[in-house]
N, C-alpha and C positions, 0 to 999 in steps of 0.2 A: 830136104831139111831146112833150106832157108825160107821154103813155103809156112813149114809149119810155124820156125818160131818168132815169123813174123806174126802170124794168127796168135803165137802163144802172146807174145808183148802188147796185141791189141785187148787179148783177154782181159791183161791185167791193166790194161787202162780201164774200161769200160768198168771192170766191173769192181772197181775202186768205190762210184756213184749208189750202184746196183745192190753192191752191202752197207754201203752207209745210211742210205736212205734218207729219212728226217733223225736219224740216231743223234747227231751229231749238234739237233737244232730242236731235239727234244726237253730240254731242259725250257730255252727261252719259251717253247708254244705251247709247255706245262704250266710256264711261271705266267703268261698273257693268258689262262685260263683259270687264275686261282689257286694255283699249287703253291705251299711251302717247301725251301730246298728237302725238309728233311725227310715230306712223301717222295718228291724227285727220286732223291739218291737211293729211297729202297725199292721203288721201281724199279729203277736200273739194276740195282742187284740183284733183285729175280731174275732178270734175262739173263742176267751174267752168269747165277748160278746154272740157270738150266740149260744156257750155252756150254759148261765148262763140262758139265755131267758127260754131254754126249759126246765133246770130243775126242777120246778115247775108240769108245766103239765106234765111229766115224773115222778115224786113223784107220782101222781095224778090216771095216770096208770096203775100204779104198784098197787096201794092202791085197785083196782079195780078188778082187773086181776084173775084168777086163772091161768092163764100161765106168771108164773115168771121168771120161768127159759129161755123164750122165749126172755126174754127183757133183756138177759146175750147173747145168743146166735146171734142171728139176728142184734141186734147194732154192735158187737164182728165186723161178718164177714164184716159189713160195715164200721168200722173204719180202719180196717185192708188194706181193695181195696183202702179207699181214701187219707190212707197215700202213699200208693205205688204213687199216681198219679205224685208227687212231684217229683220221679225222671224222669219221662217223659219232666215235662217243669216247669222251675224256675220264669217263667213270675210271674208276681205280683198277677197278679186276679188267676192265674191256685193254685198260692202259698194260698190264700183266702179263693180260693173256697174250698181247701181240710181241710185245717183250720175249715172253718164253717162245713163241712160234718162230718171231725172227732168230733168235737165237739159237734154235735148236737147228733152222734150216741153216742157220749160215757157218754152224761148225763142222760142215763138210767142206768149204767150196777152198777153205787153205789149202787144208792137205789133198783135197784134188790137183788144186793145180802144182801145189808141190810135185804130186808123186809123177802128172804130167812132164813136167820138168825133167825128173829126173830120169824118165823114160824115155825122153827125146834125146837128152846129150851125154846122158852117164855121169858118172863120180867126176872125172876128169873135169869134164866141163861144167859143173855144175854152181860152183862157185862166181862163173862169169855169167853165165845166164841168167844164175837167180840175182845178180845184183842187177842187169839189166830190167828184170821183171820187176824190182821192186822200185825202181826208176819210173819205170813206165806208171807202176801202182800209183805211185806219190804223183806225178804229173797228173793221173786223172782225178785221183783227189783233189789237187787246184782245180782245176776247169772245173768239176762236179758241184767242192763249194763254190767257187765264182758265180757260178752261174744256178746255183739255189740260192744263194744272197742276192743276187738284182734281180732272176725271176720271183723270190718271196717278196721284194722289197717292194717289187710292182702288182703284180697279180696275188700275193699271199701265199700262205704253208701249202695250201693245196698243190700249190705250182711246183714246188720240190718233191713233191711225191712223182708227179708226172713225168721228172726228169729222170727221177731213178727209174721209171719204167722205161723209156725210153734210152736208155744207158743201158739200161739190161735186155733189149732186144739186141742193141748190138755182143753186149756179151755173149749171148748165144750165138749168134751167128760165128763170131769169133771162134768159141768154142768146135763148131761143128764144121769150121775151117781145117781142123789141124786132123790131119790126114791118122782114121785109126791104124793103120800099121805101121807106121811111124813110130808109137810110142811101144817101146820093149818093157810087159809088165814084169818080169824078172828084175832088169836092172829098175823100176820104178821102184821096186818096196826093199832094194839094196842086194841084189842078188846078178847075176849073171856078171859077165864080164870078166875078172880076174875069180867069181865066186862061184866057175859056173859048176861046180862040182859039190855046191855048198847047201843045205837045208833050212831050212826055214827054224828058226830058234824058237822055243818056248819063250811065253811072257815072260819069266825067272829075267831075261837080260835087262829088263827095263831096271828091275830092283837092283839087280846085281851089279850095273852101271854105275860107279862111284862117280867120272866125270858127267855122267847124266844128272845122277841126283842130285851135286851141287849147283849145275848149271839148271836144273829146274827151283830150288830152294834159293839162289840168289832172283830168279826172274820173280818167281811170288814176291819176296818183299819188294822190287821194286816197282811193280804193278800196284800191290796194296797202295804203295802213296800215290802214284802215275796217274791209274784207271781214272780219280776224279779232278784230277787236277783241271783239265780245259772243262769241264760242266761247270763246275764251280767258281775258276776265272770266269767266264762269262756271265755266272750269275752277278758278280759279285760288281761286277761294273755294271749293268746292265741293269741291278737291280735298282729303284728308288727313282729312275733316269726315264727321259723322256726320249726316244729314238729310235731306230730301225734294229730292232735287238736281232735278226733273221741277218741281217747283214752284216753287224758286227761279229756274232759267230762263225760268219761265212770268213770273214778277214782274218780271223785265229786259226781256222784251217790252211787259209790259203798260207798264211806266211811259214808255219809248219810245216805242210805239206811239201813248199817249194826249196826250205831247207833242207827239207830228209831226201828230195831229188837227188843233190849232192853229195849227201851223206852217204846214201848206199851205195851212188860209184867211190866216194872215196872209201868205205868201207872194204869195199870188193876190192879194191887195188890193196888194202893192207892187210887183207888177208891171203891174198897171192904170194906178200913178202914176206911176212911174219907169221901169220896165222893168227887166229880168234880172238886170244887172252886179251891183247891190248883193246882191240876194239868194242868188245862186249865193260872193260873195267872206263873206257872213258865213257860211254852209256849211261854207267849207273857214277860215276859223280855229274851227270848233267842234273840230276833231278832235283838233289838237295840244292842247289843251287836257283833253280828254277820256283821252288817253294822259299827260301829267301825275299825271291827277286819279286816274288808275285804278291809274297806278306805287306811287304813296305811298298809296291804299285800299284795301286789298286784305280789304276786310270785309263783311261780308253787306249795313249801312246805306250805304257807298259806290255800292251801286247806284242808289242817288238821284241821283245828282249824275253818276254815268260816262254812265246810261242817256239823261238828259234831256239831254246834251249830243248825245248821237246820234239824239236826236227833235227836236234843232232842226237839224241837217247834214241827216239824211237825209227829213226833213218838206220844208225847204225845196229840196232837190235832187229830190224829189216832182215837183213843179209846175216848179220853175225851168227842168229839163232837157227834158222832153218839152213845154213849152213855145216855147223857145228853138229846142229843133231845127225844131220847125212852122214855124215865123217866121222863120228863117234861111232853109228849104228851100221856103218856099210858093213856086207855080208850076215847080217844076221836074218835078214826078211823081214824087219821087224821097223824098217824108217817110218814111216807112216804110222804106224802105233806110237812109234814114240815120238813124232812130234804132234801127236794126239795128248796124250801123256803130259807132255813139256807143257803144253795148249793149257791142259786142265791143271795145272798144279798152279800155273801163275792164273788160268782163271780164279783160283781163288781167290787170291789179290787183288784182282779184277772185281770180281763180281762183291767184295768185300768193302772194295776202297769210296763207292758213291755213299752208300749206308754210311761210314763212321764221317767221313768228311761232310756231306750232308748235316749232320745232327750235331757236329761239333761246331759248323758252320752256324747251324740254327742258334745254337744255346753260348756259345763263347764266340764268335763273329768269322768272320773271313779269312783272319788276318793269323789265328789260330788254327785254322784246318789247315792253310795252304804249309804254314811249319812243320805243325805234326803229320802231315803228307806226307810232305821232302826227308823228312828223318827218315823216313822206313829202309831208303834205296842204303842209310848208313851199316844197315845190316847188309844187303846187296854187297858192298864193298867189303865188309868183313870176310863177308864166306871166299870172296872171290881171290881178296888178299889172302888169308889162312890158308887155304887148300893151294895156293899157288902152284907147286911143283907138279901137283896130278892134273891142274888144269893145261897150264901151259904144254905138257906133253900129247894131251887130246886136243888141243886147240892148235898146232905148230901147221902149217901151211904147206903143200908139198915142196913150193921153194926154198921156205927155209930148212927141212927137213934135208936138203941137197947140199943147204951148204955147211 
């Protein structure tokens, strides 16, 4: 066991790189080719929407499968070719179509390694693993942007492509490190262990899950404003400016990324004592804050402060979500659909939030998008305050539950 989840923690470094691709540096090498933000942002909504579509039946899959690690693998080396495409031709549909292909491959590889996860250590453990994994994730995120900011800086966009392929051979290896018997697909999709007597549930639970349904309706609105916040920061300094714009994006990762390191162990520790509520409702006041901070800084040292505010939202919505849903859904067979589910409800917020930010950016300036962003998480906070009582009971930690 300490074989495998060392392989699993390598997983999730590597392959941090592996899905990001030039995702993350596709705005600036749109904007150095002639793009307006407000093509940008609907680009990326395409992928988003047809990322969100699939992960549902991608949950669905996986829930199914005993080749898990198959659906880390095989997506991997197809995201990996169809971001390359992008430096062949910048056309609009060529830009789309690799959009929609990464996307579609890369809404398997969560809930793979989730449901890996959960099949190595069980419900018990699963809270301390996955906040480790998401630890390891955010670390390889630093090194991946690090090191696509000084290789783009030097060698150019190409050079980041080559690194996510090179990140994703280790991914795979990683992957095909972790021992298949190892992973118990029973308890992977929320079944065996205390449930071993238990059946696989119709879809009906997914609806019928009232702390489901508000924890996926607070996550959309907060994604709607989130999803384009760093494109947009970036552009927004970057634009008009003379400089290394592949490196300055890379520095908005990095400093993000190395906050939400932090976040997700501290997240994981307050979810052993308390459970979920708390750390999912400080997540969403990070945001409105962050679209503030970002309206009135609109200068290269402002990334300090916009980025670490989105390494403490999305660090602790790390852990907190693929946590929460496990724990909501254990025994029904149904984990991996619904953090499929979960996936595609806030994709829409996702895939929604580059489009309006984009074109409010274009037509009312910067300083307007990143406000009407930050507002959206105010709904976040409402739901999550209103329904308090049902949440806090689906969210309570086995610790506190003890005491």
């Amino acid at each position: 066991m300490p074989r495998a989840t060392t392989a699993l923690e390598a997983l999730n470094f590597f392959m941090a790189d592996m899905q990001a691709g030039i995702g993350p540096f596709l705005g600036v090498f749109l904007l150095a080719h002639g793009w307006q933000s407000g093509w940008i942002g609907t680009v990326m909504t395409i992928g988003g929407v047809a990322g969100m579509i699939m992960t549902t039946p991608a949950g669905a899959l996986i829930d199914a499968t005993r080749y898990k690690r198959a659906y880390v693998v095989g997506p991997g080396v197809f995201t990996v070719a169809a971001s390359a495409i992008i430096l062949v031709s910048q056309d609009f549909w060529v830009v789309a179509a690799s959009q929609v292909a990464t996307a579609v491959a890369g809404a398997a590889i969560v809930p793979a390694v989730t449901a890996i996860t959960l099949g190595l250590v069980g419900q018990s453990g699963f809270n301390r693993q996955n906040g480790r994994n998401q630890a390891f994730n955010h670390a390889g995120n630093v090194a991946g942007a690090a090191l696509s900011g000084l290789l783009g800086w030097i060698y150019g966009f190409p050079a980041v492509f080559i690194l996510a392929a090179v990140f994703g051979i280790f991914t795979f290896a990683a992957a095909l490190m972790i021992p298949r018997d190892a992973i118990d697909d029973r308890v992977a999709r929320g079944l065996g262990g205390n449930h071993q007597g238990d059946t696989v549930k119709g879809w009906r639970v997914l609806w019928q899950c009232r702390p489901l349904l508000m924890l996926a309706a607070a996550l959309a609105l907060f994604h709607l404003g989130n999803g384009a916040m760093l494109p947009l920061y970036g552009l927004a300094v970057v634009s008009g400016q003379e400089g290394n714009g592949a490196g300055f994006v890379a520095m908005t990762i990095v400093i993000a990324q190395g906050v939400m390191v932090v976040a997700s162990l501290v997240a994981m520790r307050m979810a052993e004592r308390e459970g979920y509520w708390l750390v999912l409702l400080i997540s969403f006041v990070s945001l409105p804050l962050r679209g503030l901070i970002a309206a009135v800084v609109i200068e290269p040292w402002g990334v300090f402060p916009v980025q670490a505010l989105d390494g403490i939202g999305a660090g602790l919505q790390s852990v907190a979500v693929l946590g929460l849903v496990a724990r909501i859904l254990d025994g029904t067979g149904r984990v991996n659909v619904g953090q499929g589910a979960v996936m595609t409800v806030q994709g829409i917020g996702a895939s929604l939030s580059p489009a309006i930010g984009g074109w409010i950016a274009q037509q009312f300036g910067y300083p307007a998008a990143f406000i009407v962003l930050g507002s959206f998480a105010l709904g976040s906070i409402a739901v999550w305050l209103g329904y308090a009582a049902a949440l806090k009971t689906a969210c309570v930690g086995p610790a506190a539950a003890q005491a």
